[in-house]
PARO-877052 format. One record per residue: x, y, z of N, C-alpha, C in turn. Coordinates in pm, whole numbers. Layout:
<rs>
+--------+--------+--------+--------+--------+--------+--------+--------+--------+
!    n_X !    n_Y !    n_Z !   ca_X !   ca_Y !   ca_Z !    c_X !    c_Y !    c_Z !
+--------+--------+--------+--------+--------+--------+--------+--------+--------+
!      X !      Y !      Z !      X !      Y !      Z !      X !      Y !      Z !
...
+--------+--------+--------+--------+--------+--------+--------+--------+--------+
</rs>
This chain:
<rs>
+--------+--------+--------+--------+--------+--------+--------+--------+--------+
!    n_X !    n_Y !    n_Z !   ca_X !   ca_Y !   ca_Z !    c_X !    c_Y !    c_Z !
+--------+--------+--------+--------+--------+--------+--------+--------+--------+
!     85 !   -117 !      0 !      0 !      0 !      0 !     90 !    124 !      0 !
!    129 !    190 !   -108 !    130 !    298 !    -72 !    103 !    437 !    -34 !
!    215 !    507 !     54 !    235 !    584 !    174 !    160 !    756 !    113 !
!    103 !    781 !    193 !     21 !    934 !    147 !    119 !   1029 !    225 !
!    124 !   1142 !    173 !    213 !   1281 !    217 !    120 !   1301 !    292 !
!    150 !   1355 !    411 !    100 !   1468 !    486 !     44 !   1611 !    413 !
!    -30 !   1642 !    402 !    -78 !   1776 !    378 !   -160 !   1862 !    444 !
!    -90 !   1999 !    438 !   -136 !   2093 !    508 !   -236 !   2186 !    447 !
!   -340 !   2257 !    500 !   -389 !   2350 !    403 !   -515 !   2362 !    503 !
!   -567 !   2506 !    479 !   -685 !   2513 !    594 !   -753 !   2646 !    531 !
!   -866 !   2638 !    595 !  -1003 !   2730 !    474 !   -986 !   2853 !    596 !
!  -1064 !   2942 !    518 !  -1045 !   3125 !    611 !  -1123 !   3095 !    721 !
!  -1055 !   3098 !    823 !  -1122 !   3107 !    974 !  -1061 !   3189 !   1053 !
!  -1181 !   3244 !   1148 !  -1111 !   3369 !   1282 !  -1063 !   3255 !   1330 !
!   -950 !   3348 !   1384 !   -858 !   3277 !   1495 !   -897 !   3401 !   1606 !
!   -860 !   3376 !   1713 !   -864 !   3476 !   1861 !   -735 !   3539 !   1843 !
!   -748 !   3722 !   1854 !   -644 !   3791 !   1815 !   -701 !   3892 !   1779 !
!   -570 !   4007 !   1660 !   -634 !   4111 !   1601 !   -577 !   4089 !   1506 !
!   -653 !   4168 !   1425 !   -635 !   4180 !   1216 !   -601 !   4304 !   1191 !
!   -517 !   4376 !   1109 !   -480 !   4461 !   1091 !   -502 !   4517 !    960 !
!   -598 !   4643 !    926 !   -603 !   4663 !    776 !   -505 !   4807 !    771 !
!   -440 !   4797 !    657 !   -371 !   4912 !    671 !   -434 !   4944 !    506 !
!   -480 !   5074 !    498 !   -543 !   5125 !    371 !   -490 !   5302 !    360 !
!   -464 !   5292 !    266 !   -441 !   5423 !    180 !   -525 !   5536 !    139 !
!   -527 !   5649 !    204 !   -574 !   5765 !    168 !   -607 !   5820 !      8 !
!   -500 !   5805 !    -50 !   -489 !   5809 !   -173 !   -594 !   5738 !   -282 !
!   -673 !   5804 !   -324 !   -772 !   5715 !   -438 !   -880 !   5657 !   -322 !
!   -933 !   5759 !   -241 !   -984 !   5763 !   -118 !  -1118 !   5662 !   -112 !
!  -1185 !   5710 !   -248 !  -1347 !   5661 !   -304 !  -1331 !   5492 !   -324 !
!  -1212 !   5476 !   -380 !  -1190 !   5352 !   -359 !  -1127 !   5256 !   -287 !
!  -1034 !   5310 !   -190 !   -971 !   5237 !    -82 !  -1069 !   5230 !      6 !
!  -1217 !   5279 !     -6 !  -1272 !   5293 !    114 !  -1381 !   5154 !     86 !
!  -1411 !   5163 !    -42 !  -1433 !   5012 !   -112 !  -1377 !   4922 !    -85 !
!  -1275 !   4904 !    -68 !  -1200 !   4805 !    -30 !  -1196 !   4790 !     92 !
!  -1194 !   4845 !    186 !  -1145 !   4873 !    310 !  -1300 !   4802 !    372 !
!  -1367 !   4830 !    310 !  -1541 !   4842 !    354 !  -1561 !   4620 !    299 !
!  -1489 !   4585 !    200 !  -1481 !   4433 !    173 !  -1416 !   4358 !    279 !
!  -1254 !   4446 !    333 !  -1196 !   4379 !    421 !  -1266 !   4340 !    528 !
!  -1288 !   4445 !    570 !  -1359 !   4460 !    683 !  -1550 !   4356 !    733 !
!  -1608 !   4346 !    567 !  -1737 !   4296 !    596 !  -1696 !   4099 !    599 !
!  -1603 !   4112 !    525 !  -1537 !   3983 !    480 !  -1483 !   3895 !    622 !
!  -1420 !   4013 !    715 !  -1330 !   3993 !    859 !  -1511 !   3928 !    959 !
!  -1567 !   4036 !    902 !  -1685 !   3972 !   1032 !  -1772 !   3872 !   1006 !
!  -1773 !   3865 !    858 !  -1907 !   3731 !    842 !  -1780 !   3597 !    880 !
!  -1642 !   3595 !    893 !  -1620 !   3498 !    926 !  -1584 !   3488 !   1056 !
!  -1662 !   3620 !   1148 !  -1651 !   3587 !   1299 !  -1586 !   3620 !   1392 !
!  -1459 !   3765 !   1291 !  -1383 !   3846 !   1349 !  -1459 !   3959 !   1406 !
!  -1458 !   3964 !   1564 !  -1542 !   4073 !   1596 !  -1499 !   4240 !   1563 !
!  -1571 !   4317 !   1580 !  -1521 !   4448 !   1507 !  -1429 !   4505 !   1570 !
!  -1425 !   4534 !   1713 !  -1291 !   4568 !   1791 !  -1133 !   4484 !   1807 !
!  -1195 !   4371 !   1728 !  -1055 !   4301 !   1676 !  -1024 !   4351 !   1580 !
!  -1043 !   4409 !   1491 !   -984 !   4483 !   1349 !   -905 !   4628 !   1375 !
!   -823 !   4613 !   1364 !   -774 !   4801 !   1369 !   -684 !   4828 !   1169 !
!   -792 !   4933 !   1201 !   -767 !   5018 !   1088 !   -652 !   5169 !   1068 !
!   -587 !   5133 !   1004 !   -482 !   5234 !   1008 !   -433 !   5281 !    897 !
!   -476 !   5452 !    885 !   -482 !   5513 !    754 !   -337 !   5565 !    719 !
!   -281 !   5581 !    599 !   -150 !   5606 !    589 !   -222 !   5709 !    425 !
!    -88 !   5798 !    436 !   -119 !   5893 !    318 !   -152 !   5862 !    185 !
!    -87 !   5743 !    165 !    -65 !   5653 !    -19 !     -4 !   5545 !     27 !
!    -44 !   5480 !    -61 !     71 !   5327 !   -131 !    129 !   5306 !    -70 !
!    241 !   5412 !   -115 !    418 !   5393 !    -69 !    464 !   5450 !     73 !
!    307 !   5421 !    192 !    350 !   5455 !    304 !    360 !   5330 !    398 !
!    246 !   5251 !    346 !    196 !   5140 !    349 !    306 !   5070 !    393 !
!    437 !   4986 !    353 !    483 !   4931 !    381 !    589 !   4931 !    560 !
!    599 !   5085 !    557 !    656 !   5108 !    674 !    567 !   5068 !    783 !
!    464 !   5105 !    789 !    297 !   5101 !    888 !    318 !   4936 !    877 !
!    242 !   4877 !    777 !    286 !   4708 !    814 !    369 !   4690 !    861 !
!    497 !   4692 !    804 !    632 !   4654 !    918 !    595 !   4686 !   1068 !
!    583 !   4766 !   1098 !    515 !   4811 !   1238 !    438 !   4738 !   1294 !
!    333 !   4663 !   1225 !    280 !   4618 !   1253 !    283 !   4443 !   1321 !
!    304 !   4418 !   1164 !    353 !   4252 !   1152 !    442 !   4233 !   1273 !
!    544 !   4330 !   1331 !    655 !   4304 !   1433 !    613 !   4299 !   1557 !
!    486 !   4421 !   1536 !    439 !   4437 !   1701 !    415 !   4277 !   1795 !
!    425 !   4196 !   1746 !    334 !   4022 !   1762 !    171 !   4044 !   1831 !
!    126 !   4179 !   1779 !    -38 !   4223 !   1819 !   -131 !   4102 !   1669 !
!   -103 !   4072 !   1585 !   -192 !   4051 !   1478 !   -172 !   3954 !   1426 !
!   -286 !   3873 !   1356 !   -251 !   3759 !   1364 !   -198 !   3784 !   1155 !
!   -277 !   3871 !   1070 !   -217 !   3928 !    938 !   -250 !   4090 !    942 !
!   -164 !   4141 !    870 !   -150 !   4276 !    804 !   -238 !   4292 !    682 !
!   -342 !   4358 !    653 !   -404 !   4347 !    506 !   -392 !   4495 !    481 !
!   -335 !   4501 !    330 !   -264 !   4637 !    272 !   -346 !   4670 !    185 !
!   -436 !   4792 !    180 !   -498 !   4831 !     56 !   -455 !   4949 !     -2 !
!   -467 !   4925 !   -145 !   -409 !   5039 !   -158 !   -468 !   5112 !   -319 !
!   -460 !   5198 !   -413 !   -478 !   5200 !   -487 !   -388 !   5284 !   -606 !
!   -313 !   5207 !   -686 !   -171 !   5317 !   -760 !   -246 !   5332 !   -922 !
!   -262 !   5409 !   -982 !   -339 !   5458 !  -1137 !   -217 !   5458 !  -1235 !
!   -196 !   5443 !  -1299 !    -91 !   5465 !  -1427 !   -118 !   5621 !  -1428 !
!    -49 !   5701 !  -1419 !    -62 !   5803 !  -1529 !     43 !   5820 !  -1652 !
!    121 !   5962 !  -1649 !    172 !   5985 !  -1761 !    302 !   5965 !  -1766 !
!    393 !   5946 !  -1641 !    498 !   5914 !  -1627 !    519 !   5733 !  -1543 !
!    677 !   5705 !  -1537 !    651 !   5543 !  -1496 !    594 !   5539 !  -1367 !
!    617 !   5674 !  -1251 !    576 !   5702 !  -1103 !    501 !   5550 !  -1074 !
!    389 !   5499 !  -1127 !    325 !   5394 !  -1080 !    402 !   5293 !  -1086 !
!    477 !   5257 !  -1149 !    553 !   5125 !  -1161 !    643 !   5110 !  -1056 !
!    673 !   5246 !  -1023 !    815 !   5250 !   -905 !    776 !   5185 !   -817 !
!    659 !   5260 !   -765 !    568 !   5267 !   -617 !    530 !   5083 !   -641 !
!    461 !   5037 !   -765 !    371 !   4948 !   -694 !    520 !   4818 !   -658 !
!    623 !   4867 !   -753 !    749 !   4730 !   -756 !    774 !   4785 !   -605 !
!    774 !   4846 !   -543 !    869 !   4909 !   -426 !    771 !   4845 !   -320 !
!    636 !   4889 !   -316 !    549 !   4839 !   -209 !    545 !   4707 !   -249 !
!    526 !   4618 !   -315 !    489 !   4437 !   -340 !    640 !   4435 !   -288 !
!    731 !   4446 !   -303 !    841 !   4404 !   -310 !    897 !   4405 !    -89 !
!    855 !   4553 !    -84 !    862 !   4551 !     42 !    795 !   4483 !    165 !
!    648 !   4471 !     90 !    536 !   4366 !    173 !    533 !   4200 !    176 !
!    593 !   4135 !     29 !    610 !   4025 !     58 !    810 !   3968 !    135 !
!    829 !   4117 !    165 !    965 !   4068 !    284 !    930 !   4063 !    422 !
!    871 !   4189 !    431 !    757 !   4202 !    596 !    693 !   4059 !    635 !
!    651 !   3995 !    532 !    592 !   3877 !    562 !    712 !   3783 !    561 !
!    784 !   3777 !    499 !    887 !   3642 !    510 !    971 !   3645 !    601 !
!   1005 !   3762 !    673 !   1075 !   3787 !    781 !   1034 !   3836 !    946 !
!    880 !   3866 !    895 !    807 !   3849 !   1028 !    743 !   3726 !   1088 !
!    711 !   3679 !    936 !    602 !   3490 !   1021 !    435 !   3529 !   1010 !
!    441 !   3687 !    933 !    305 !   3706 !   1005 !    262 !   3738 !    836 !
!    137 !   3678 !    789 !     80 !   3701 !    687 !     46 !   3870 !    655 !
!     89 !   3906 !    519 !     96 !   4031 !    527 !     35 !   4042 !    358 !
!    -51 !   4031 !    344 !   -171 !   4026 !    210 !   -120 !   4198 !    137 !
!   -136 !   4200 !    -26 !   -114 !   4231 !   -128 !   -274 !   4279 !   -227 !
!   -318 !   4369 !   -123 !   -386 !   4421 !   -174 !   -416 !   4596 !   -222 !
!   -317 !   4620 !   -300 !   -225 !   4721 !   -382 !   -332 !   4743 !   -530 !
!   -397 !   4815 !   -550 !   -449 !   4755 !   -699 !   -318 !   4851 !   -765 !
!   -345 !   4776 !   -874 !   -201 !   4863 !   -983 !   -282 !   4823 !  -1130 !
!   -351 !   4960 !  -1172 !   -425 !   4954 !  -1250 !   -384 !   5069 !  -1362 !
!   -462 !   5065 !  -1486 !   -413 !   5157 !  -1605 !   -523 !   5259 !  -1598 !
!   -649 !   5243 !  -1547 !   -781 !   5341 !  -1563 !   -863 !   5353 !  -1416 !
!   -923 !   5457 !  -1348 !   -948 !   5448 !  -1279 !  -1097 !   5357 !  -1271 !
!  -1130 !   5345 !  -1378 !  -1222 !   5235 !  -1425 !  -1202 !   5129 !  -1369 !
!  -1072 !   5019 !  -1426 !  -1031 !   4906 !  -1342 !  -1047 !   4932 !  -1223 !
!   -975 !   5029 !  -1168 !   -985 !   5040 !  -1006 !  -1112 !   5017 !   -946 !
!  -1198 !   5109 !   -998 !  -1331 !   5083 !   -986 !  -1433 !   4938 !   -944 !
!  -1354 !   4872 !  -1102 !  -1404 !   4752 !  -1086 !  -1390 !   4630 !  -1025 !
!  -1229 !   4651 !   -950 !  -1197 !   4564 !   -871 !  -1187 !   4598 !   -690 !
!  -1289 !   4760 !   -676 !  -1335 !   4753 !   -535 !  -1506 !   4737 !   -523 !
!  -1530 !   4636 !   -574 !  -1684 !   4612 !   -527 !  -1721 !   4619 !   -644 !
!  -1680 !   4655 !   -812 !  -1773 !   4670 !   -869 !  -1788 !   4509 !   -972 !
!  -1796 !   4501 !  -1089 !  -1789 !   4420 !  -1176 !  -1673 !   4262 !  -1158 !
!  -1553 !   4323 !  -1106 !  -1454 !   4245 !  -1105 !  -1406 !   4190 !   -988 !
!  -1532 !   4233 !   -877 !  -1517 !   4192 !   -720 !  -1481 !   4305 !   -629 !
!  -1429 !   4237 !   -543 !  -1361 !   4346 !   -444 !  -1244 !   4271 !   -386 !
!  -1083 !   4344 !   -447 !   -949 !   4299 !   -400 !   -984 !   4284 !   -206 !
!  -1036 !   4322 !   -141 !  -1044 !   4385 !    -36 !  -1064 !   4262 !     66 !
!  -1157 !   4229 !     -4 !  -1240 !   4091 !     34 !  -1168 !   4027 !     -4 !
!  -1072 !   3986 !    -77 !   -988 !   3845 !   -145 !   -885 !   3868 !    -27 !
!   -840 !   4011 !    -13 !   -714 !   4032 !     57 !   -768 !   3933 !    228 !
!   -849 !   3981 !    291 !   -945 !   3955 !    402 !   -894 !   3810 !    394 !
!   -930 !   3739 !    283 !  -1004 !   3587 !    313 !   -874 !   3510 !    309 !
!   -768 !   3568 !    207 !   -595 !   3482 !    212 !   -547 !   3513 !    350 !
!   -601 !   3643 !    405 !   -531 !   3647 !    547 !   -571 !   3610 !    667 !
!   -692 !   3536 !    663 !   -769 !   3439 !    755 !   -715 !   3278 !    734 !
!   -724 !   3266 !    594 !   -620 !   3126 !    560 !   -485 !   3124 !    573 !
!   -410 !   3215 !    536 !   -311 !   3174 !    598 !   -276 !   3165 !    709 !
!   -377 !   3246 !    838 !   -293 !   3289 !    957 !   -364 !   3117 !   1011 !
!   -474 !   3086 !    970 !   -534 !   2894 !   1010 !   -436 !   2818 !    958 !
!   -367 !   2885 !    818 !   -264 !   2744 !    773 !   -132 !   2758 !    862 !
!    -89 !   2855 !    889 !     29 !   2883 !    969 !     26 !   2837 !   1118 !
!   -109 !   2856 !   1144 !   -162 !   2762 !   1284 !    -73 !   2571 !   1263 !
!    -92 !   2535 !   1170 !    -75 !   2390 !   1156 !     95 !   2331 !   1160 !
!    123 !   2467 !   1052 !    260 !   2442 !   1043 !    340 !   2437 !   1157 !
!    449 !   2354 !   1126 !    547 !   2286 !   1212 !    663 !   2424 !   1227 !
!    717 !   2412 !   1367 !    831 !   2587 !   1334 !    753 !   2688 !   1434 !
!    868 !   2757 !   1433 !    813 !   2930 !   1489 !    604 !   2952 !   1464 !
!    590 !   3034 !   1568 !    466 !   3080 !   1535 !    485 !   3179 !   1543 !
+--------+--------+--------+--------+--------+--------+--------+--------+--------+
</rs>
């Protein structure tokens, strides 16, 4: 008979703790969309509301310092980053969004603490649009639900907590 692997893997559940949304000022109408997914997403799965702290930062590219802060404090069980960067006429968006992804998935590999990638990096404020609540979902809510699963899958794993 053969031998089955062990496998790990676990669906979005509150854990006892706090959640951390960190959202961006910037592109206000729609971070607040988002912010408003994280957040409805955090309680239908049972995160009570004074477990969530919300923490506003100017733009994007503030975002990553505030998580770091965060993820380190050992207050949270994930960091969820919203944010919203537009293309305009120069590369400015490309800098910001390589600089923030780049900085948020280290926060996470060097803290232990799930730190979600929810940055939109879009060409029209249309897209943006459509991926806080409208047509194309809400990043906000996706961000929410990877950071409930991972912080249950990281529960399982073997190692540091």
């Amino acid at each position: 008979m053969p031998e089955t692997p062990q496998v790990f893997e676990a669906a979005p559940r509150s854990l006892p703790g706090q959640w951390a949304v960190v959202v961006s000022r910037y592109n206000q109408p729609i971070t607040t969309r988002l912010l408003q997914g994280a957040v409805e997403t955090l309680r239908q799965h049972g995160v009570a509301a004074e477990a969530i702290h919300v923490v506003w930062v100017p733009g994007a590219f503030e975002i990553p310092l505030v998580a770091q802060r965060l993820a380190s404090s050992g207050r949270y069980r994930a960091v969820i980053c919203l944010g919203v960067v537009i293309q305009g006429q120069t590369t400015h968006d490309r800098q910001i969004n390589r600089a923030v992804s780049l900085q948020l998935a280290e926060i996470a590999v060097r803290t232990g603490v799930p730190v979600t990638l929810g940055v939109l990096s879009c060409y029209t404020r249309q897209q943006a649009e459509a991926r806080a609540g409208g047509e194309k979902g809400n990043k906000g809510a996706e961000c929410a639900l990877v950071a409930l699963e991972m912080a249950a899958l990281l529960e399982q794993l073997p190692g540091d907590s």
